[in-house]
PyMOL commands that place a pseudoatom at each C-alpha (Angstrom):
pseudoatom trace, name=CA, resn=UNK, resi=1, chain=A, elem=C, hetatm=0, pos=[11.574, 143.635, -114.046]
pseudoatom trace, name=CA, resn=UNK, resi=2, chain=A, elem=C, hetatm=0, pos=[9.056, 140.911, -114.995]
pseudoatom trace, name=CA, resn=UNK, resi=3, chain=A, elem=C, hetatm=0, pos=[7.301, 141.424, -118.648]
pseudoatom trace, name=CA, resn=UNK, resi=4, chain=A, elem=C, hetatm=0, pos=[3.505, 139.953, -119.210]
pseudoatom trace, name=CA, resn=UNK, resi=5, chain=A, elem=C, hetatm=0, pos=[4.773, 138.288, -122.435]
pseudoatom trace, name=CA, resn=UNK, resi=6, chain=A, elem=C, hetatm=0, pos=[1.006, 137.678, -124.353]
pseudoatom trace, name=CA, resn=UNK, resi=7, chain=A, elem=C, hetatm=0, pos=[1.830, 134.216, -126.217]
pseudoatom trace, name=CA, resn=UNK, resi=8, chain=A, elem=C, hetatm=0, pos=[-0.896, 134.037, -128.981]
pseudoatom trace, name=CA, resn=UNK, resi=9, chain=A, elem=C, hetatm=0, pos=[-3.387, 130.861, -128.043]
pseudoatom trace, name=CA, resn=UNK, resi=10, chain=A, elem=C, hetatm=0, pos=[-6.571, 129.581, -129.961]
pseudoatom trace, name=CA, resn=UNK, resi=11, chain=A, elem=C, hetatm=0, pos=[-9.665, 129.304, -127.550]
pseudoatom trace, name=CA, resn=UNK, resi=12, chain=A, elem=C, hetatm=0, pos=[-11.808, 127.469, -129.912]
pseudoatom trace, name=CA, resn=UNK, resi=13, chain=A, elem=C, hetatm=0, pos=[-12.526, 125.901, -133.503]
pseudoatom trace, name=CA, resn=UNK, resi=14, chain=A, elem=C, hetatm=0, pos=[-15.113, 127.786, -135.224]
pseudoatom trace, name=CA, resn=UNK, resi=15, chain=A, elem=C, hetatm=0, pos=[-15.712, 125.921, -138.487]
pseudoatom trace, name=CA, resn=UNK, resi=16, chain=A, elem=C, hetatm=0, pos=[-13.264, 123.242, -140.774]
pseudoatom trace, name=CA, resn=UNK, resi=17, chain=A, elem=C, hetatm=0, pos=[-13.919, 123.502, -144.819]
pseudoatom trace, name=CA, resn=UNK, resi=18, chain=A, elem=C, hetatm=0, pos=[-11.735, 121.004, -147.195]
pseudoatom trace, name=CA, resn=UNK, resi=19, chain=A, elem=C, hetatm=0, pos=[-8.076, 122.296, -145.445]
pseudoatom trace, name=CA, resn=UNK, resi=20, chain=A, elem=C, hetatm=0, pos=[-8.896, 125.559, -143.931]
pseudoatom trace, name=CA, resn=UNK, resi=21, chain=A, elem=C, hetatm=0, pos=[-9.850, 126.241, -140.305]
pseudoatom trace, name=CA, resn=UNK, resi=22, chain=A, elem=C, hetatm=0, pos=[-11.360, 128.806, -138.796]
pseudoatom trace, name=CA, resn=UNK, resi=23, chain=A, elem=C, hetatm=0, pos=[-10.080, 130.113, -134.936]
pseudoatom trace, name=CA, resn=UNK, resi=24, chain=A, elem=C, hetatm=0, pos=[-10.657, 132.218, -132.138]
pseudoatom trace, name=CA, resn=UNK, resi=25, chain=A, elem=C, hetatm=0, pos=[-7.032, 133.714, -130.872]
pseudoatom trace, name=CA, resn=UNK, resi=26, chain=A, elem=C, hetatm=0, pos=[-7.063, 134.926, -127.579]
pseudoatom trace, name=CA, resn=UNK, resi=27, chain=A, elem=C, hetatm=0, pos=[-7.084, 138.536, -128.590]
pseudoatom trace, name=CA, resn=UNK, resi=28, chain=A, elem=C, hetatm=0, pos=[-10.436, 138.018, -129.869]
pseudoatom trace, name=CA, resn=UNK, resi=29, chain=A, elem=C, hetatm=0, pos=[-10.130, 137.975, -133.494]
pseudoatom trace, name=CA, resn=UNK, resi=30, chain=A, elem=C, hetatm=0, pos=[-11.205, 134.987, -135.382]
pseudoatom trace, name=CA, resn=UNK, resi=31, chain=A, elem=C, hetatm=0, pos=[-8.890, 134.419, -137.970]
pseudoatom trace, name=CA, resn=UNK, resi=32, chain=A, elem=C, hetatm=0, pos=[-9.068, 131.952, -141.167]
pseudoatom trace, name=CA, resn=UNK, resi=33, chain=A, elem=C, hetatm=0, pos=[-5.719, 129.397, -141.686]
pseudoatom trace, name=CA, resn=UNK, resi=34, chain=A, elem=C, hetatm=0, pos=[-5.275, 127.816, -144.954]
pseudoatom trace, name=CA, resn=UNK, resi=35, chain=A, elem=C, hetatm=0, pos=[-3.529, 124.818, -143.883]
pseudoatom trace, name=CA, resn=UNK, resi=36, chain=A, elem=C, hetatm=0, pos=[-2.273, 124.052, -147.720]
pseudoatom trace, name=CA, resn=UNK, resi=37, chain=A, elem=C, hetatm=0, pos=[-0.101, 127.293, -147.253]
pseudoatom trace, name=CA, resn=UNK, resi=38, chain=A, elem=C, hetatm=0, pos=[1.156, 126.302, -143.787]
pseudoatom trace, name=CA, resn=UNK, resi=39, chain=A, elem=C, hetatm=0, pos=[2.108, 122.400, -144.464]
pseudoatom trace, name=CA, resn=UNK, resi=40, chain=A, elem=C, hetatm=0, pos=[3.933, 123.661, -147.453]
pseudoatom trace, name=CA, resn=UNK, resi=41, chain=A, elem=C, hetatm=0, pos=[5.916, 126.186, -145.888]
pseudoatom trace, name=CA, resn=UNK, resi=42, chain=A, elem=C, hetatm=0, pos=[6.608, 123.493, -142.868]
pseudoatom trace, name=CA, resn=UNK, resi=43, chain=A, elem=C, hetatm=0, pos=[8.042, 121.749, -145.194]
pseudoatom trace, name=CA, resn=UNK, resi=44, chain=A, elem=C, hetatm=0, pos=[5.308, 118.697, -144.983]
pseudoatom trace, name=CA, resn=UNK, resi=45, chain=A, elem=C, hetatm=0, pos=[6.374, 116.674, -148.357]
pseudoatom trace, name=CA, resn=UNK, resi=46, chain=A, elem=C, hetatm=0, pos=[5.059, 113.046, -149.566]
pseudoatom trace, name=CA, resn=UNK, resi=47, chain=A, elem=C, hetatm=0, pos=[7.543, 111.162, -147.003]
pseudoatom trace, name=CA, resn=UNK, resi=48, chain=A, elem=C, hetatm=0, pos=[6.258, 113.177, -144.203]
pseudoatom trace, name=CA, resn=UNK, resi=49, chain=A, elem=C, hetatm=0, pos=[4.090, 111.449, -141.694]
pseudoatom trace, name=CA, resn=UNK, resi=50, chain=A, elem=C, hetatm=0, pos=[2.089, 115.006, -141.479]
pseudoatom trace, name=CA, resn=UNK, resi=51, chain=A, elem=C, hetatm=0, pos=[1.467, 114.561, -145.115]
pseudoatom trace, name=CA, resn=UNK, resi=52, chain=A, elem=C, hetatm=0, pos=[-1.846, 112.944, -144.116]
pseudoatom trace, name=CA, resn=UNK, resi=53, chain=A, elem=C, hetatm=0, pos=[-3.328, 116.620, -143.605]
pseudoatom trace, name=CA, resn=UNK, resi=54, chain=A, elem=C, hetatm=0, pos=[-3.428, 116.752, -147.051]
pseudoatom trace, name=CA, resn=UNK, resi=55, chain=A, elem=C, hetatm=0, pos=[-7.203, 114.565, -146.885]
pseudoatom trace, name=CA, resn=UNK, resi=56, chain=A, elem=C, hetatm=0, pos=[-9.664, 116.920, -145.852]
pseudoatom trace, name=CA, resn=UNK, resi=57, chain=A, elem=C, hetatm=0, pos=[-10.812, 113.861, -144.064]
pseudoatom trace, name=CA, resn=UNK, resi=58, chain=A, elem=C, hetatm=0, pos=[-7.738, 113.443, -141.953]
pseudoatom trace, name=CA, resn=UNK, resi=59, chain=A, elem=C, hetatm=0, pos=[-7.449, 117.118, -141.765]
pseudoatom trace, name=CA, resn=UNK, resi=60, chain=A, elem=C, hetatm=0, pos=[-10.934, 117.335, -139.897]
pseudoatom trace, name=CA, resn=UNK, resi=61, chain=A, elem=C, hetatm=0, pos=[-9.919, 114.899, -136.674]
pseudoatom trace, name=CA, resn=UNK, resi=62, chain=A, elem=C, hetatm=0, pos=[-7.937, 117.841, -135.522]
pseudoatom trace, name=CA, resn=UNK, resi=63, chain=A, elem=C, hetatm=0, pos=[-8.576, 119.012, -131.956]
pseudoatom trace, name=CA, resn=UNK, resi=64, chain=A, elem=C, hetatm=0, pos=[-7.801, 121.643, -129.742]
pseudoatom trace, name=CA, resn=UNK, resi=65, chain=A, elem=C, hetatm=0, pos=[-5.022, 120.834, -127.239]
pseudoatom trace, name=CA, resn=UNK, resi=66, chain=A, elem=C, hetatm=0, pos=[-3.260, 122.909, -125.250]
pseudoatom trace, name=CA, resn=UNK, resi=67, chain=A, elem=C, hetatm=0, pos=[-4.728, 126.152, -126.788]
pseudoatom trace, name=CA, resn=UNK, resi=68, chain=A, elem=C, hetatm=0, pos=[-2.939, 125.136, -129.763]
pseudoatom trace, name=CA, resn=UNK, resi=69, chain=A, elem=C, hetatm=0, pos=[-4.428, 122.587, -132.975]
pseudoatom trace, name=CA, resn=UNK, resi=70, chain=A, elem=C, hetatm=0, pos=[-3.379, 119.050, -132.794]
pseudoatom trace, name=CA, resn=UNK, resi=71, chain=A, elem=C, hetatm=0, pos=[-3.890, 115.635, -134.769]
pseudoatom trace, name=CA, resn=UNK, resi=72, chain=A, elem=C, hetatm=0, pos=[-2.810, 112.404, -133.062]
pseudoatom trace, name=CA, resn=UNK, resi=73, chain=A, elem=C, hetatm=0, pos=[-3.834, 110.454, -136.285]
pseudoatom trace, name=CA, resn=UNK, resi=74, chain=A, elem=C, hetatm=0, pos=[-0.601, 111.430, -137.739]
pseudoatom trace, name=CA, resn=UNK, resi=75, chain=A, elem=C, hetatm=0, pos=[1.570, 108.695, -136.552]
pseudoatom trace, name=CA, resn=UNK, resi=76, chain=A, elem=C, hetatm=0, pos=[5.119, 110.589, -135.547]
pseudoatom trace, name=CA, resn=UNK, resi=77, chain=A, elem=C, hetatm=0, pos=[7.153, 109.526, -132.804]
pseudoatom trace, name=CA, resn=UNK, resi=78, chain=A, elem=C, hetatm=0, pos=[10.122, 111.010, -130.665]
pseudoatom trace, name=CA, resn=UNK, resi=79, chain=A, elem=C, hetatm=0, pos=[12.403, 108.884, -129.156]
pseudoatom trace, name=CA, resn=UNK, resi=80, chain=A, elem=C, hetatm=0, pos=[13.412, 109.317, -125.209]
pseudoatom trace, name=CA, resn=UNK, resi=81, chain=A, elem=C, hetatm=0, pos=[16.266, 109.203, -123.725]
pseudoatom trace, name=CA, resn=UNK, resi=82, chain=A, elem=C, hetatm=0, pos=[16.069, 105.456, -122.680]
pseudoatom trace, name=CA, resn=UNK, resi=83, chain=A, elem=C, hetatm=0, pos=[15.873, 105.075, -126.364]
pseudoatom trace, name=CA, resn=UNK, resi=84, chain=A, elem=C, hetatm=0, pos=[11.437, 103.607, -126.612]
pseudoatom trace, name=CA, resn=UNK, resi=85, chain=A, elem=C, hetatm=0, pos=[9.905, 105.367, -129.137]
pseudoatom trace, name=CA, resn=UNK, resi=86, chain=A, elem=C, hetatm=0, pos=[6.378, 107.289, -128.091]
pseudoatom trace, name=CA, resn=UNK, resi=87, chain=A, elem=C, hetatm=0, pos=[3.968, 108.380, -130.384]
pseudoatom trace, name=CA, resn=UNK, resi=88, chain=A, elem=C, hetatm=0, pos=[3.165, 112.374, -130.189]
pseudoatom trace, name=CA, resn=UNK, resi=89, chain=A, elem=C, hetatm=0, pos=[0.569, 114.375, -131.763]
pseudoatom trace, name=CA, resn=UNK, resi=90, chain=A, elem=C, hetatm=0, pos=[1.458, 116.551, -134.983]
pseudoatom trace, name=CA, resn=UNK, resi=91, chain=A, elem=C, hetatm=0, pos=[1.172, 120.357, -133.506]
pseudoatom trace, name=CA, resn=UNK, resi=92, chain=A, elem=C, hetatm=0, pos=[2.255, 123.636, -135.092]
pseudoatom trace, name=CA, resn=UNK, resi=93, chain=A, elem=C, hetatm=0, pos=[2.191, 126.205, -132.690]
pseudoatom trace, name=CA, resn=UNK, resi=94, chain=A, elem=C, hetatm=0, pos=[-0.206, 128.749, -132.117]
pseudoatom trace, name=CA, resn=UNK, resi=95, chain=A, elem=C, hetatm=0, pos=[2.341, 131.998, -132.459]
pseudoatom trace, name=CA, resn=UNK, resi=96, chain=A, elem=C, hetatm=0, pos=[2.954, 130.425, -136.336]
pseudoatom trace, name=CA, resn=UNK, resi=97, chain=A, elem=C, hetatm=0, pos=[-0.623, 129.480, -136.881]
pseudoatom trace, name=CA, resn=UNK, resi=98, chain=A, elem=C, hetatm=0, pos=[-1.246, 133.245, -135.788]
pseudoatom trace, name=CA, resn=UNK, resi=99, chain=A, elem=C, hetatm=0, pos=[1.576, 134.193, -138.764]
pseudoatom trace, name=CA, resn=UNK, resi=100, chain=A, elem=C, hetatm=0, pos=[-0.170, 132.090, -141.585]
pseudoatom trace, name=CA, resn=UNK, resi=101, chain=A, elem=C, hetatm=0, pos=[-3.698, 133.378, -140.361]
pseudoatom trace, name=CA, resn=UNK, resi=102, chain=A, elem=C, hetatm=0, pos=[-6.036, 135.869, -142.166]
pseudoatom trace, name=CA, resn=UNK, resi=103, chain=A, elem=C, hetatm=0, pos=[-8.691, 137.768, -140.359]
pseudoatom trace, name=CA, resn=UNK, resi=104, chain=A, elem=C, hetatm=0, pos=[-12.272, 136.766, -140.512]
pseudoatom trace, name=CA, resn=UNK, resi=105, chain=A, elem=C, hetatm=0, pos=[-15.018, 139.256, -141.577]
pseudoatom trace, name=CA, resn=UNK, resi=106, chain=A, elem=C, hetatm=0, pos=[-17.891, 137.966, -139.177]
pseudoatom trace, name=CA, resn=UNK, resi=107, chain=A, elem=C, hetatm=0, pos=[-21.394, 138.994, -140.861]
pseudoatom trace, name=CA, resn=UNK, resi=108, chain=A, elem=C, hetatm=0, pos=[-22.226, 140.909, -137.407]
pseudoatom trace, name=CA, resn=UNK, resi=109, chain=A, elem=C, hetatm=0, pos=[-18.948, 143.403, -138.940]
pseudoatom trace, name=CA, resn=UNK, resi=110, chain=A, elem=C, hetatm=0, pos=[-20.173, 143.706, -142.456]
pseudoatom trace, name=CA, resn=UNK, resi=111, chain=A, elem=C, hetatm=0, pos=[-23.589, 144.474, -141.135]
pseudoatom trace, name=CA, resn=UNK, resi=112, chain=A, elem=C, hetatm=0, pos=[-22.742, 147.052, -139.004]
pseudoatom trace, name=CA, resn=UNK, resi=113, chain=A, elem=C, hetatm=0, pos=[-21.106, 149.350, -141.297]
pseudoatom trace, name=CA, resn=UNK, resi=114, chain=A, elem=C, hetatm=0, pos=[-24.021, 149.035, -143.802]
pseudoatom trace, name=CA, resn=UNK, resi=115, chain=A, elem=C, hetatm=0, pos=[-26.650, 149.822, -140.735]
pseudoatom trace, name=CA, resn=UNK, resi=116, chain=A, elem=C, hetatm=0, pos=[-24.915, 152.967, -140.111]
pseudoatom trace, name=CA, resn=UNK, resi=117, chain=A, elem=C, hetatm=0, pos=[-24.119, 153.626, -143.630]
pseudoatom trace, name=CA, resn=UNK, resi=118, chain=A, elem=C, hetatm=0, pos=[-27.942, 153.855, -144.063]
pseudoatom trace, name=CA, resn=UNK, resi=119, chain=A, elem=C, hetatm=0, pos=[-28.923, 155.250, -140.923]
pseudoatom trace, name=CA, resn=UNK, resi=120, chain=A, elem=C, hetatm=0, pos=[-26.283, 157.999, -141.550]
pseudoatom trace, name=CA, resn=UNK, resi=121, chain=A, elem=C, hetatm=0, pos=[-27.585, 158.539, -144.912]
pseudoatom trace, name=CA, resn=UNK, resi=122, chain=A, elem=C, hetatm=0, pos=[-31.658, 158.388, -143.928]
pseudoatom trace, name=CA, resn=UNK, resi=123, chain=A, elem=C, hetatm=0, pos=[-30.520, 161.008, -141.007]
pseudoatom trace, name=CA, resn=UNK, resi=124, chain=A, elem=C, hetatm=0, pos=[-28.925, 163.456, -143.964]
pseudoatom trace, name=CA, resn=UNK, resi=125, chain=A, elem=C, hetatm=0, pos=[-25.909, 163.335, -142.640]
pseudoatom trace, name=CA, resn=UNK, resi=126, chain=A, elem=C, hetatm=0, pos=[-22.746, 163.140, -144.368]
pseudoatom trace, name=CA, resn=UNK, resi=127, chain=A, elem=C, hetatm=0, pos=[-19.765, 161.487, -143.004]
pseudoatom trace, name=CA, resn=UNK, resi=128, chain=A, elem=C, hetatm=0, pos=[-18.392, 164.304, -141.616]
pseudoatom trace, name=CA, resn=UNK, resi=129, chain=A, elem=C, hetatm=0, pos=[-21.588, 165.764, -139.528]
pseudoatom trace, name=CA, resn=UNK, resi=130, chain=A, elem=C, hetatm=0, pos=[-21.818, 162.145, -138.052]
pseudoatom trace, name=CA, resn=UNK, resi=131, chain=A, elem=C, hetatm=0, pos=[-17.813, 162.600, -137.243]
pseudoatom trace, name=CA, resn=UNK, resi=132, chain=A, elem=C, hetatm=0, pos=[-18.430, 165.962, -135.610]
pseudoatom trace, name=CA, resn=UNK, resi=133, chain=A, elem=C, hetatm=0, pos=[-21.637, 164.985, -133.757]
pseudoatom trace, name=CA, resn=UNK, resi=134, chain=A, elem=C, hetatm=0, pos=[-20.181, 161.710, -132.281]
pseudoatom trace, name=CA, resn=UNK, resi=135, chain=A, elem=C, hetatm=0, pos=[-16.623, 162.905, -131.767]
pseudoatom trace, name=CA, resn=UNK, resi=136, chain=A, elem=C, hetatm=0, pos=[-14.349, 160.657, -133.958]
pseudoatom trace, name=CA, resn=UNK, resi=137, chain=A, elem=C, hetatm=0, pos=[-13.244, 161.182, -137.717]
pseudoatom trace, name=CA, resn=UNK, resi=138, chain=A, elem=C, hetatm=0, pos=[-14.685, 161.180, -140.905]
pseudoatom trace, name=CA, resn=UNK, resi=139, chain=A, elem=C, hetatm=0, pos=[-11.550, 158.901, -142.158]
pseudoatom trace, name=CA, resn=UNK, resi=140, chain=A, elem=C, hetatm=0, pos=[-12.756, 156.257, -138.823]
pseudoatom trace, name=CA, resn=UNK, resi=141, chain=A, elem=C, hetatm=0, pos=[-16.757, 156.868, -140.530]
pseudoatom trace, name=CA, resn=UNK, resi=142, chain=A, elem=C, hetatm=0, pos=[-15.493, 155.672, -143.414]
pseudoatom trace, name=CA, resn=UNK, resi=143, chain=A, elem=C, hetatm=0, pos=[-13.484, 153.059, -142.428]
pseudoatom trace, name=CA, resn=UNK, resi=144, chain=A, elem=C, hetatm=0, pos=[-16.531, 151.807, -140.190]
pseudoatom trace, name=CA, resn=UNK, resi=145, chain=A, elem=C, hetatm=0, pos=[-18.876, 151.649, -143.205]
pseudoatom trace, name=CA, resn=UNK, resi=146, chain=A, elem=C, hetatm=0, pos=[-16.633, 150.146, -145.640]
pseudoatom trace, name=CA, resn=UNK, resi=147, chain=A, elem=C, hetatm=0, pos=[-15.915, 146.926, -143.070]
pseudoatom trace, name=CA, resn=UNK, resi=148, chain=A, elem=C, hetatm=0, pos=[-11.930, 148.423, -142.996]
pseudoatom trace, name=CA, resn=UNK, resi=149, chain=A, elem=C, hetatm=0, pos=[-11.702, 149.125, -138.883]
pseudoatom trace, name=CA, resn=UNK, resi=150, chain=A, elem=C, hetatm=0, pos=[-12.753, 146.591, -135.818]
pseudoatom trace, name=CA, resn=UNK, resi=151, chain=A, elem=C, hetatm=0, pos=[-15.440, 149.169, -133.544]
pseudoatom trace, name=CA, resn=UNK, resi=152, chain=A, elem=C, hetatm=0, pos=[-15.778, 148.813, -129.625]
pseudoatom trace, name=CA, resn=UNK, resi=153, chain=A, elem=C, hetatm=0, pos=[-18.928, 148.454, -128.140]
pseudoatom trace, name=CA, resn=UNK, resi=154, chain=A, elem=C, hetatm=0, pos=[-18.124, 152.484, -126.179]
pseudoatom trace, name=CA, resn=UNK, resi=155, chain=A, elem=C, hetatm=0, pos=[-17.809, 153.727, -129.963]
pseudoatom trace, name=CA, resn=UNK, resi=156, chain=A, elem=C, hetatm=0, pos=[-20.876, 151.663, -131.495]
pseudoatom trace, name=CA, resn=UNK, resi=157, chain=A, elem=C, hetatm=0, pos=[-22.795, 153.367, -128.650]
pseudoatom trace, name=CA, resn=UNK, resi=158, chain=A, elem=C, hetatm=0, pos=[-21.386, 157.298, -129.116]
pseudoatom trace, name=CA, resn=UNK, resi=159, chain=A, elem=C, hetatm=0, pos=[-21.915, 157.052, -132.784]
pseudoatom trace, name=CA, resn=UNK, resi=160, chain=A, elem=C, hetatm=0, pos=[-25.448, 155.523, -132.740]
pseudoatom trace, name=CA, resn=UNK, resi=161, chain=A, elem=C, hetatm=0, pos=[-27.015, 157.555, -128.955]
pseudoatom trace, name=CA, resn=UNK, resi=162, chain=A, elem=C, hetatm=0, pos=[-24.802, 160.618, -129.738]
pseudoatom trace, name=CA, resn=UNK, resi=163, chain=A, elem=C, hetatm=0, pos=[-24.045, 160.876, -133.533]
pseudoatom trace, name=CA, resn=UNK, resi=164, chain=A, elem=C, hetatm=0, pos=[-27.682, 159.274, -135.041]
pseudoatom trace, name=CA, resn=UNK, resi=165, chain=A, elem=C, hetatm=0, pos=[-29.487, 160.386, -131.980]
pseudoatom trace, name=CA, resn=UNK, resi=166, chain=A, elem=C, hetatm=0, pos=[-30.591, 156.645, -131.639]
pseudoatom trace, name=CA, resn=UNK, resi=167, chain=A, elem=C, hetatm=0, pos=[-30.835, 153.650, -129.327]
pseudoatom trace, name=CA, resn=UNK, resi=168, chain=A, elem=C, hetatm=0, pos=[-28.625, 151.050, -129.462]
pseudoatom trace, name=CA, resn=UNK, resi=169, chain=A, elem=C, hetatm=0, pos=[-29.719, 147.779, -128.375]
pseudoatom trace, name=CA, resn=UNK, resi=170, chain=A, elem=C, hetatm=0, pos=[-27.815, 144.543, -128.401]
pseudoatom trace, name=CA, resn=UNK, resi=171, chain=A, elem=C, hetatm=0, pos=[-29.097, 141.194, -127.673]
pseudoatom trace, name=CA, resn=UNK, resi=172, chain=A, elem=C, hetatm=0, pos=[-27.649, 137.787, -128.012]
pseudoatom trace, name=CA, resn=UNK, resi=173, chain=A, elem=C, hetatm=0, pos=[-29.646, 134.713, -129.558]
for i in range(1, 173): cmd.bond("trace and resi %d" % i, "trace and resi %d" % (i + 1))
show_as sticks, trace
zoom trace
């Protein structure tokens, strides 16, 4: 029996600040890598070629290859089996990067769970009346307003139309 295995793979570079990069995984989450943590635990010392990444300067050069990040200013070579040297890019893969990644709060998630924080509260309703009236949890509520759970657009749209008796509109700028 074949298995879908889902490798982890970055889609795009959202932002580079001093060593840290910010990614979009193909699960959808953009996540935050401090590369100081992950050439330290790759073991990336002064004699390293890799120990370039160091200069924010260097760092920034990197690109996206092969859904995965890669620098080909860090001069590393293999050597082939007719015994030439070739130069190769310096890549971690994306299944580590994944490992050493934190999530990203995108503003879009802390705003939501203030709107319906206030919307809940203008409406008079507690937690729990919202939970009831839109058929999930008062735990999942709270979770929503305090930024602590990821919401689907289906749920958004139950707990604004059917919980707040509201309209939800989304629009992209």
């Amino acid at each position: 029996m074949r298995h879908n295995i889902k490798l982890p793979r970055i889609l795009k570079i959202n932002w580079i600040k001093e060593l840290s990069i910010s990614v979009v995984f193909n699960n959808g989450e953009s996540r935050i890598i401090d590369f100081r943590k992950v050439l330290k635990r790759s073991s990336v010392d002064k004699d390293s070629p890799a120990n370039i990444l160091y200069d924010s300067d260097e760092f920034a050069k990197v690109k996206l290859v092969d859904n995965t990040l890669s620098w080909d200013n860090v001069e590393q070579y293999i050597t082939m089996r007719n015994g030439e040297k070739m130069k190769v890019p310096y890549e971690i893969g994306a299944d580590v990067l994944l490992k050493y990644s934190q999530p990203e709060k995108s503003e879009l998630a802390l705003k939501l769970g203030q709107i319906i924080r206030e919307a809940r509260i203008k409406s008079g309703l507690t937690q729990q009346d919202l939970a009831l009236k839109s058929g999930t949890s008062r735990t999942y509520i709270s979770r929503i307003e305090n930024d602590r759970s990821d919401l689907e657009i289906a749920t958004l749209r139950k707990i604004i139309e059917t919980g707040l008796g509201r309209r939800l509109e989304i629009s992209i700028r």
